[in-house]
N, C-alpha and C positions, 0 to 999 in steps of 0.2 A: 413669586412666593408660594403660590398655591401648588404648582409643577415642584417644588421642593419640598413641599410638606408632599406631595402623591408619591416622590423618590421614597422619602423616610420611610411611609407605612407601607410601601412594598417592601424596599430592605425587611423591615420590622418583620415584618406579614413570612416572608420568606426564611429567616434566620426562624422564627418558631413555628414553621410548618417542619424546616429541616431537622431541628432539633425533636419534634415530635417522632419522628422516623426513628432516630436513633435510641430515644428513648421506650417507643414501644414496641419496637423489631424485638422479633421474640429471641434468645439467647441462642449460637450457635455452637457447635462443640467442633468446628473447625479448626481453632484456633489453640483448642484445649487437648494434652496440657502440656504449658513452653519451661513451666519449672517442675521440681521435684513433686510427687505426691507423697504425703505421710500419712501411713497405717498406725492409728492406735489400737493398741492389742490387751484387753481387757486381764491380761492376766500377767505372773511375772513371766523373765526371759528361763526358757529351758524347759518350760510343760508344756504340754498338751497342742495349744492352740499358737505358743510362739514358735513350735518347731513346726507345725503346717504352714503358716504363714512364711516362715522361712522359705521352707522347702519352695513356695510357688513362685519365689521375690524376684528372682532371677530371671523366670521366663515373665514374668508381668512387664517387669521394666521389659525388655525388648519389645512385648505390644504396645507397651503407653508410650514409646520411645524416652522417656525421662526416668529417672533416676527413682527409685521405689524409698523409702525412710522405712524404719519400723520404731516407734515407740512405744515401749512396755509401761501402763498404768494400772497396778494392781491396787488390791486393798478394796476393803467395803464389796467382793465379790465381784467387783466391776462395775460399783456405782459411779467412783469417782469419773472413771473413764466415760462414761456413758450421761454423766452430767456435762462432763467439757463439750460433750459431740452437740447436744442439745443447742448450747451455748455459739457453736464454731459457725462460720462463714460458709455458706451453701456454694461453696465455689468449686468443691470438687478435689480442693487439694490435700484435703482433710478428710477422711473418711475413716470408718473401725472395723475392726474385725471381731467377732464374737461364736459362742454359743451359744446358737437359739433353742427353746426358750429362757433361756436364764436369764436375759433383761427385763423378761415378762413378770416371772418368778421374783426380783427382786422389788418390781411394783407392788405386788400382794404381800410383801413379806416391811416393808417399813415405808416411812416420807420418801421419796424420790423429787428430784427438778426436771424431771424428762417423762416421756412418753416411748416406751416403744415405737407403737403407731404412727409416733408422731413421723420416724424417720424414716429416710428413702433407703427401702430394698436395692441393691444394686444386683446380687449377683450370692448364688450360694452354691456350693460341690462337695461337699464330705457330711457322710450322714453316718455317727455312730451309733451304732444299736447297743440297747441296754443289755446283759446276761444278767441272771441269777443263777451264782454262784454257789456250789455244796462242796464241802471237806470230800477227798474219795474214801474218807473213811466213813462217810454218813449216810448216805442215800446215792442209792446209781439212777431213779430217772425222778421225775417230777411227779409223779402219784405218791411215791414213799416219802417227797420232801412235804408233800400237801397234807398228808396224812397225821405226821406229826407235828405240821404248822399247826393242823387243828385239833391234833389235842392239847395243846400249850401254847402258848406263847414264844417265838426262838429268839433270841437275839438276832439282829441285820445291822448289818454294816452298809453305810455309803458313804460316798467323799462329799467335804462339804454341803452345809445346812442351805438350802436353797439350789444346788445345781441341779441339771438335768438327771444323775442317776437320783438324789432325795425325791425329786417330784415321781423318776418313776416309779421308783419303791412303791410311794404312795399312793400313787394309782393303782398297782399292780396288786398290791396287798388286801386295796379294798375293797376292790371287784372280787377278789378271789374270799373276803368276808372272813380275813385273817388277822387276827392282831400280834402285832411286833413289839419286842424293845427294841425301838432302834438305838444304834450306837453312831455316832459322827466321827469321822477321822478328817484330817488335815489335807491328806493329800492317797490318790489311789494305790502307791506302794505301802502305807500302811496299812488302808482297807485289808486288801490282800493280802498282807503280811497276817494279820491279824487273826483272819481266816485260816491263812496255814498252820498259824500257831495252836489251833481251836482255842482261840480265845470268845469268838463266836461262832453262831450256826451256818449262817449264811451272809452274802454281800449281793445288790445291786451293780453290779458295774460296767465300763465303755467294755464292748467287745473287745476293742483294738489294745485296749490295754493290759488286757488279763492274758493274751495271748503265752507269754513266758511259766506263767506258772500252768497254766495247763497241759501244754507242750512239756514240762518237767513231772507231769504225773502227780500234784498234790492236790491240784482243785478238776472238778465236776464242773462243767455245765449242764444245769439243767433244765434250762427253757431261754429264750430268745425274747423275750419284751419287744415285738414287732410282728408285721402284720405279712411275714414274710421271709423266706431263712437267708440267712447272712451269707454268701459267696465264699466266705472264710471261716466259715462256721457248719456247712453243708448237715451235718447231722445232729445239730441240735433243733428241738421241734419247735416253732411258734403256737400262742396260746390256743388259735381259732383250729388248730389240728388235733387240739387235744379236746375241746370240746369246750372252750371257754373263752369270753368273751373280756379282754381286758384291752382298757387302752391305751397304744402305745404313745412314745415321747421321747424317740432319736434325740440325740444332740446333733445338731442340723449347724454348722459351718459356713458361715459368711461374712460378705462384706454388706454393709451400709451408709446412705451418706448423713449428713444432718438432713434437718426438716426443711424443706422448700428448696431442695438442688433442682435444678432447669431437668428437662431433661434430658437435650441435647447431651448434656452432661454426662449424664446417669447410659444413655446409650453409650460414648467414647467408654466410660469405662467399663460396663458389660459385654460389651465386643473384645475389649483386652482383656478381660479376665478368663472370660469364655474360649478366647484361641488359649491362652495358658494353659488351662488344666486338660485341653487337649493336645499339649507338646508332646511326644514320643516319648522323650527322658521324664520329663514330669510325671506321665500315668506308670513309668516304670518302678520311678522313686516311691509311687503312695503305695502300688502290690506292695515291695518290699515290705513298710510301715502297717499293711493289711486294712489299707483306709478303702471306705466303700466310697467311691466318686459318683454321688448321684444331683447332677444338675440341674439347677431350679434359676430361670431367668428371674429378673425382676417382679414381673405380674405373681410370679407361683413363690416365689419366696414370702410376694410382700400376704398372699393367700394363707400360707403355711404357718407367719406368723400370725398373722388375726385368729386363724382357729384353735394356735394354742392357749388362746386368752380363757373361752370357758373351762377348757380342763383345768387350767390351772386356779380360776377362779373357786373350781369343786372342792379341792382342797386345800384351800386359803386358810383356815383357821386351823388346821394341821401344820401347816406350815409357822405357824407363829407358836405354838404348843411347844 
């Protein structure tokens, strides 16, 4: 009897030594990933950030070897989306794509159920710089636009309350110790539109998208909101050239996963994303779109957002104004 009781507590002894193995073997990203992954995409299908994600879906799936998804969750600026992420299973099959800082942005700006912070960096590559935009019938460089910034007040346009060109404006206007009416438009073909029409003085906006109408002769650029001249912009000046000291606030393009993904994880997919946006076809496809490809692994994305927290904290009560 005693030789059968010594069997039991070994079995016993041995089924929860082995089980402990398995339970505490740290996560491997071997195996990962054997099903599809889904990208939720904070905005609707056909702007901005659904036609980037597009454009790189094709070459990701080939590095993940599984099938890419894209789901479009708009509305509330990307809260809704960025509350699901919060919410979702850290397993890697679920991840988002965004505009940073504008999850940051919308922390300062009302209640949220998420945390930027809270979520895994994976992987970032397209960094839009901001312009400030003049009619050519109003000013040719940035001194004559500064000039009569400060004798009056001008009207400014940016697209949506809370995104990255509103926070830049903000910044950029209040270093420069200028005050604005700003004006809000819906989406960046009205901004612009708005401006050609002189229905205001000037507009904040993405580089990459004002391209068309400057290229047609109706809008000026007149300074760069970055710390550095744009590749597709070669002759428009940055602040610190001019003798001023503002700071900037790219919309900065990436992936993230929820809060607590492994990281074995978070490596599978920053190696697949990483060979992506280095495909041949792929960096041909963004020159065309005049996208700046500037790559930030995990560590420097997850850097790049935590230091967008105090700027934007600067001007928090602006933002709710």
């Amino acid at each position: 009897m005693f030789k059968n009781l010594l069997r039991i507590v070994v079995v016993v002894g041995l089924v929860i030594a082995v089980s402990a193995v398995f339970i505490c073997a740290p996560v491997s990203g071997a195996d990962f990933p054997k099903k599809a992954v889904r990208i939720i995409v904070t905005a609707g299908v056909g702007g901005g950030e659904d036609g980037e994600i597009r454009g790189l879906m094709p070459f990701l799936q080939k590095h993940l070897g599984v099938n890419v998804m894209i789901e479009n969750i708009g509305g509330a600026g990307g809260k809704i989306a960025l509350e699901k992420l919060q919410k979702t299973e850290p397993d890697g099959y679920t991840v988002l794509f965004s505009t940073f800082p504008k999850p940051v942005v919308i922390e300062y700006m009302e209640k949220v159920a998420y945390r930027t912070k809270d979520f895994t960096p994976v992987y970032a590559w397209t960094r839009s710089n901001q312009l400030l935009l003049g009619h050519v019938d109003s000013w040719k460089t940035f001194d004559e636009f500064l000039k009569a910034a400060k004798a009056k007040p001008l009207a400014g346009g940016f697209t949506g309350r809370g995104s990255t060109t509103h926070v830049a404006g903000l910044l950029a206007m209040d270093a420069l110790g200028v005050k604005v009416n700003w004006v809000p438009y819906e989406g960046s073909g009205e901004t612009l539109g708005a401006l050609a029409g002189k229905h205001i003085d000037f507009v904040i906006n993405l580089a990459s998208t004002s391209l068309p109408l400057i290229e047609g002769g109706r809008l000026r650029p007149l300074l760069l909101v970055s710390d550095e001249r744009d590749p597709f912009f070669p002759d428009v000046p940055v602040p610190k050239e001019l003798g001023f000291s503002v700071p900037a606030l790219p919309g900065v393009r990436g992936i993230v996963a929820p809060p607590k993904t492994p990281a074995a994880i978070v490596k599978v997919l920053e190696e697949a994303t990483s060979k992506a946006v280095k495909e041949a076809a792929y960096v041909d496809w963004a020159k065309k779109r005049k996208m700046v490809i500037k790559p930030l692994n995990h560590q420097e994305f997850g850097k790049d957002i935590a230091e967008s927290y105090p700027k934007v904290e600067k001007i928090q009560q602006k933002l709710k104004d």
